[in-house]
C-alpha positions in Angstrom: 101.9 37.0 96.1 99.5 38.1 98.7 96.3 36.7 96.8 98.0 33.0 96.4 98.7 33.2 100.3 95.1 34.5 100.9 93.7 31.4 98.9 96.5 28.7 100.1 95.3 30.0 103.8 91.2 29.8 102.9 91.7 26.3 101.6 94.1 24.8 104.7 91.6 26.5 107.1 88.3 25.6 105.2 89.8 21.6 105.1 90.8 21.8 109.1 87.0 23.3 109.7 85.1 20.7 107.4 87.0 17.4 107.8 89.3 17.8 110.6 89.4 18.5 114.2 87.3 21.8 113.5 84.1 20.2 112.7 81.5 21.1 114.4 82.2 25.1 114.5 80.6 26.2 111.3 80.7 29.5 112.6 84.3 29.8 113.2 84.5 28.5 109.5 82.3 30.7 107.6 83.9 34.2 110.0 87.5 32.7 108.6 86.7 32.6 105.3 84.7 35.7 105.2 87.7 37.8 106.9 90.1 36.1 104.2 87.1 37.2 101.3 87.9 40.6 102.3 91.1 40.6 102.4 91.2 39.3 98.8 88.4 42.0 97.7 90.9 44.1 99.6 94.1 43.0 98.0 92.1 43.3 94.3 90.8 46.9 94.9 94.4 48.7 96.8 96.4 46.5 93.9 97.4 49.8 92.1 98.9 51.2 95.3 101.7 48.8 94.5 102.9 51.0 90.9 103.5 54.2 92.7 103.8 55.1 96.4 100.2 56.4 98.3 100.7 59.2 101.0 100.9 58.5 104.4 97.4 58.7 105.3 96.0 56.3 102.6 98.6 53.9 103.2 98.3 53.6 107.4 94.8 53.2 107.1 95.2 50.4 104.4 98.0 48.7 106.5 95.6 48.8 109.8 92.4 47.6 108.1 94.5 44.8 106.7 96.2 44.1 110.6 92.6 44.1 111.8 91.5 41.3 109.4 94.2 39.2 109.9 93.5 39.4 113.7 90.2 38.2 113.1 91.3 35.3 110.6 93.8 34.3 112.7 91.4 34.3 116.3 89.0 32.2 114.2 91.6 29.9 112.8 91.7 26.8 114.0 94.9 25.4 112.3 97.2 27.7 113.0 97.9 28.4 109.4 96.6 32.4 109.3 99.9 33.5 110.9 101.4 32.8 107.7 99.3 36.6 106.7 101.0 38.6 108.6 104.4 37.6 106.5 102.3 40.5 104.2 103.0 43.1 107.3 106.2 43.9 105.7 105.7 43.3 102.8 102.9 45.8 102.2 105.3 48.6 104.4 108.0 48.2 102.2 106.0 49.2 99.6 104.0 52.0 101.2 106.8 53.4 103.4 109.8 51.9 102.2 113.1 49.3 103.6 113.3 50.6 106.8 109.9 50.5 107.7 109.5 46.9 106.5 111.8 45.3 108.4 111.2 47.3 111.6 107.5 45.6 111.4 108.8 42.7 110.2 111.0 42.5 113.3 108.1 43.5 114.9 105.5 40.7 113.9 108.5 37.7 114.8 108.0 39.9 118.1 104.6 39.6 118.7 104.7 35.5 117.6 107.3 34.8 120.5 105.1 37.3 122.7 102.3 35.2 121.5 104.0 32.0 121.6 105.3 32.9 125.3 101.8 33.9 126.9 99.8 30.8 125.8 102.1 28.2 125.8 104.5 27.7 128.4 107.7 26.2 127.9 107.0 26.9 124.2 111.0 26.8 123.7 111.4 23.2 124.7 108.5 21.8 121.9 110.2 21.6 118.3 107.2 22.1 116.6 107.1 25.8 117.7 110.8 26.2 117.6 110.5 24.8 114.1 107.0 27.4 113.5 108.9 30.1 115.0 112.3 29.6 112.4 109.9 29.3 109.6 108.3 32.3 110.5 111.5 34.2 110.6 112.7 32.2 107.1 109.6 33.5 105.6 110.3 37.0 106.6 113.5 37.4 105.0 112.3 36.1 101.7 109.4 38.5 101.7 111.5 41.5 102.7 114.0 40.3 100.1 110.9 40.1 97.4 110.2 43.3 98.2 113.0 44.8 97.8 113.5 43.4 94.5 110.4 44.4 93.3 110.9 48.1 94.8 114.4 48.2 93.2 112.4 47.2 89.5 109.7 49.3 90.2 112.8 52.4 90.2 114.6 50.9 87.6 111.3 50.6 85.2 110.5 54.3 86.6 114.2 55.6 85.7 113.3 53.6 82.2 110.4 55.4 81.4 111.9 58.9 82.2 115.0 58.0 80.1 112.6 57.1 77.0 110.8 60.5 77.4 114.3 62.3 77.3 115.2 59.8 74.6 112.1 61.2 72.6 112.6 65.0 73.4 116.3 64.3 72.1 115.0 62.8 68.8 112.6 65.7 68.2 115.1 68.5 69.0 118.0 66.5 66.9 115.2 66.3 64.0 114.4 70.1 64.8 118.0 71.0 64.7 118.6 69.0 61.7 116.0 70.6 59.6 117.9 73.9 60.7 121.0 72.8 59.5 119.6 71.8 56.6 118.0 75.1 55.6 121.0 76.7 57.1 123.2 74.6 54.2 120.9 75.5 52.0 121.0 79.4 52.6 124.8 79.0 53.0 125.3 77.5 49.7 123.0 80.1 47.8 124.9 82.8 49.4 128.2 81.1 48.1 126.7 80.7 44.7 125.5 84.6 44.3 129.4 85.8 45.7 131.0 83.4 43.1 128.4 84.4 39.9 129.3 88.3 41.3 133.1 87.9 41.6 133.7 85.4 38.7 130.9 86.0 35.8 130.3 89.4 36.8 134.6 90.2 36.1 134.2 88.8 32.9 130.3 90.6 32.0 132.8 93.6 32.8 135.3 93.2 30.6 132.8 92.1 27.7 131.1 95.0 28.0 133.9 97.2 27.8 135.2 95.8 24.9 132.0 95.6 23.0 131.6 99.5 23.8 135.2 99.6 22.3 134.0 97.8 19.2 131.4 100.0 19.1 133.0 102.9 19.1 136.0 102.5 16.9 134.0 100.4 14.2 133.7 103.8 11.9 137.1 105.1 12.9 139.4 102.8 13.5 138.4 98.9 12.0 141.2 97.1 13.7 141.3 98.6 16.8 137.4 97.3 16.9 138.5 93.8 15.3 141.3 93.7 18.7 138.0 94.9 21.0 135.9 91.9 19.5 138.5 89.2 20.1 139.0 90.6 23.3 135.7 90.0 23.9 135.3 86.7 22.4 138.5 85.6 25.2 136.3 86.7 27.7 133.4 85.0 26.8 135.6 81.7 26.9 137.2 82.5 30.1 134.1 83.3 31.8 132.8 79.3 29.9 135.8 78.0 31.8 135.3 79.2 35.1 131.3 78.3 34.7 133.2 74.7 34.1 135.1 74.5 36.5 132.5 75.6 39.1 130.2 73.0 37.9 133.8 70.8 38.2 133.7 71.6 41.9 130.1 71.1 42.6 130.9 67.3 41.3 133.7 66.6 42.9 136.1 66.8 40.2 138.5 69.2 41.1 142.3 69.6 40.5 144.7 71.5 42.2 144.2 75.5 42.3 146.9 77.4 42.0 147.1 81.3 42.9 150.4 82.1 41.4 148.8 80.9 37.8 145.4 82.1 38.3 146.3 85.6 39.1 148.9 86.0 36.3 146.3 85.1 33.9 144.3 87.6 35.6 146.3 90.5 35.5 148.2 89.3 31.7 144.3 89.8 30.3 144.8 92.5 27.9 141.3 94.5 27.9 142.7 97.8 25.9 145.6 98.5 28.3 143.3 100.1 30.8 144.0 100.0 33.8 147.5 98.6 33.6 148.1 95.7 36.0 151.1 94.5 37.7 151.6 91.7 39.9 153.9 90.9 43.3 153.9 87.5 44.8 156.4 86.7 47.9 156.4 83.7 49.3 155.1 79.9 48.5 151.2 79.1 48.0 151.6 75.5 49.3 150.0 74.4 51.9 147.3 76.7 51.9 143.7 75.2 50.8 142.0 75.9 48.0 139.7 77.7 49.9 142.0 80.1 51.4 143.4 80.4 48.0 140.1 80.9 45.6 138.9 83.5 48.6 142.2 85.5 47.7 141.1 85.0 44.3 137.8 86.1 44.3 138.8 89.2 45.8 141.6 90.3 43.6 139.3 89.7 40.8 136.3 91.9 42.4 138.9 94.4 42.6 140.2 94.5 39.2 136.2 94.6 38.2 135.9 97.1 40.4 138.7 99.8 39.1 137.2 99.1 35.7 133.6 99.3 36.2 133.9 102.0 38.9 137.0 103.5 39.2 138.1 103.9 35.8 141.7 103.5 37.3 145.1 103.7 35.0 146.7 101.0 37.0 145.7 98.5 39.7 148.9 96.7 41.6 147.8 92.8 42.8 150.3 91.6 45.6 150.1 89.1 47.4 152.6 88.0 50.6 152.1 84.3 51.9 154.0 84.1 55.1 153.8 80.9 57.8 150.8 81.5 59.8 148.5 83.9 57.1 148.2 84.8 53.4 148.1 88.8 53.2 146.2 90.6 49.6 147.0 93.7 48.8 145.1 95.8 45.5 145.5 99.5 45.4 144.2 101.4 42.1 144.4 105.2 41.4 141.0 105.1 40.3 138.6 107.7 41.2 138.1 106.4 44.5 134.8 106.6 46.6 133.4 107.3 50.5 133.6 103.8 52.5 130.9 105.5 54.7 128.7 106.4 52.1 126.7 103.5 51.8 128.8 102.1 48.5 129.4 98.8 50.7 128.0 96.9 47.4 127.8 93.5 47.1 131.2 92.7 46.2 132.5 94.3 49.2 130.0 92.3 51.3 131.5 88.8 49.3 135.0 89.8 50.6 134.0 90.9 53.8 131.8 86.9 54.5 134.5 85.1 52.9 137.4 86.4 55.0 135.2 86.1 57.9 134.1 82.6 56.9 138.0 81.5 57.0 138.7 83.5 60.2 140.6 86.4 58.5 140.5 90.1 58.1 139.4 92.5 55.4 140.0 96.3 55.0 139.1 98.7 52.5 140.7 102.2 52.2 139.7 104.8 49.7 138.5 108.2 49.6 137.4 110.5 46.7 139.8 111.3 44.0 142.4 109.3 46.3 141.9 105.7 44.4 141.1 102.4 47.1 143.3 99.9 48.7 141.9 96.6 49.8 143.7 94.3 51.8 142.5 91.1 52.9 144.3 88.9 55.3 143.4 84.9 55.4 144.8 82.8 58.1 146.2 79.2 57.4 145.2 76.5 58.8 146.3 74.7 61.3 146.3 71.4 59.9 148.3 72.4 57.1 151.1 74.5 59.2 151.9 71.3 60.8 
């Protein structure tokens, strides 16, 4: 803006000087166009002041160097066009020292015209040509103090743009940060899931192959039938334990059918592994509405139970009951197995898998049992909320 005003004010005031009622003042001429030369140089060099606010120093000499230049255009202006320049008075403030300060100096320059207007010419008032100069002026100073506001108010808004980007950025990098976290936190989530479900489900049924194998083993020589029995046992096992690997890999693929407690555990505790230990079976209450996840964790831990009086305990007889009431499902598996020291640092990894899958569902686990005493677990799993309503 201010260079296109520089050069429409050189070219008026070079035409007056050459062709017009200015010739013969080549002096005048060549000190006009030299002041407005500088004032372009000027305008080139202090462009970048315009991006981002200078200090106060900077900017007040700036703003008086360009005052003093157009003085001296103006004093060796012959047309009258130069007062034009100072239009850029507030204009340039607004920038440098913001919306009050431009209008106060714009109020000041239409000031220092009537001032000027009033000491040269008298009776200025009366002559339309400076009441018509003087309205112009004034016309001219609202539109730049308007242009400068607008481009004050884009400069913010492009500032306020830029800072949003860099937040926009910094959110993208902690959002890919975090989901790279989650990720490996799935990840480590769904291996730890695997290892408690190979533990509770294929290592029950390793268990009970085992012992029947030994029982084959033993009786083969003595007693041919009792070792026949302790092989098909084991060969029951071996397809129980193939139909839970199936179903798992059922699961994984999203092929699931309903799981239900009641059935699972009965097949659990009707598994005939040589009558030792003997289990029986309580169940109060009705199963549905509970999840399959709240269900399979009760599961899972009446199975690690029954693993664990055979491995472990060698108990005589485990009792499985299980009491679902409105708001939580409540497991209860007491053996009279030899029993151990919950302090002693037997916290194996089945005890862990209970423990992280009652926490994962937001219930409780306890485990009582001292030697010679036999162990109670109970494990207490809330129900959901979505499914009590």
């Amino acid at each position: 803006m201010s260079s296109t005003l520089y050069v429409s004010v050189l070219v008026g005031g070079v035409y007056y000087g050459v062709a017009g009622a200015g010739q013969g003042e080549p002096a005048r001429t060549v000190v006009f166009a030299g002041g407005l030369v500088a004032l372009l140089v000027l305008d080139v060099t202090g462009r970048h002041r315009l991006d981002a606010r200078p200090s106060t120093g900077p900017a007040l000499a700036l703003l008086a160097v360009r005052l003093g230049l157009f003085a001296l255009v103006t004093l060796f202006d012959g047309s009258g066009l130069s007062r034009a320049l100072f239009l850029l008075v507030p204009f340039t403030a607004y920038f440098a020292f913001g919306r009050r300060a431009g209008v106060t100096l714009g109020v000041a320059c239409l000031g220092v015209l009537v001032t000027a207007f009033t000491l040269t010419t008298p009776g200025w008032y009366t002559r339309a040509e400076y009441i018509s100069d003087l309205l112009m002026f004034a016309l001219g100073l609202v539109l730049v103090v308007s242009t400068a506001e607008v481009a004050v108010g884009e400069r913010a808004g492009r500032a306020r743009l830029e800072l949003t980007l860099r937040e926009l950025e910094e959110s993208h990098r902690l959002l890919t940060d975090y989901a790279g976290q989650v990720a490996e936190l799935s990840t480590t989530m769904e291996r730890t899931r695997l290892a408690r479900d190979i533990h509770d489900s294929l290592g029950h049924h390793l268990t009970v192959i085992s012992i029947q194998l030994e029982k084959a083993s033993a009786f083969r020589d003595l007693d041919g039938a009792a070792a026949d029995r302790a092989l098909a046992d084991a060969r029951r096992a071996v397809r129980r334990a193939l139909e839970e690997v199936r179903g798992a890999v059922r699961a994984a693929r999203a092929q699931t059918r309903h799981f239900s407690l009641s059935e699972a555990l009965a097949e659990l505790a009707g598994n005939d592994d040589g009558g030792r230990p003997v289990v029986t079976l309580e169940l109060t209450g009705q199963e549905d509405g509970y999840g399959a996840a709240e269900l399979t964790a009760l599961y899972r831990a009446a199975q690690e139970c029954l693993t664990n009086a055979r491995r472990h305990g060698a108990a005589d007889h485990v009792s499985i009951s299980v009491a679902f009431g409105e708001s939580s499902a409540r497991l209860v598996v007491a053996d009279d197995g030899e029993g151990f020291s919950p302090s002693a640092g037997r916290d194996g990894f089945g005890l862990l898998g209970m423990r992280e899958r009652s926490r994962l569902l937001g219930g409780a686990f306890d485990v009582r049992s001292g030697q010679g005493t036999g162990t109670v677990v109970t494990v207490t799993i809330p129900r959901r909320a979505e499914a009590v309503g």
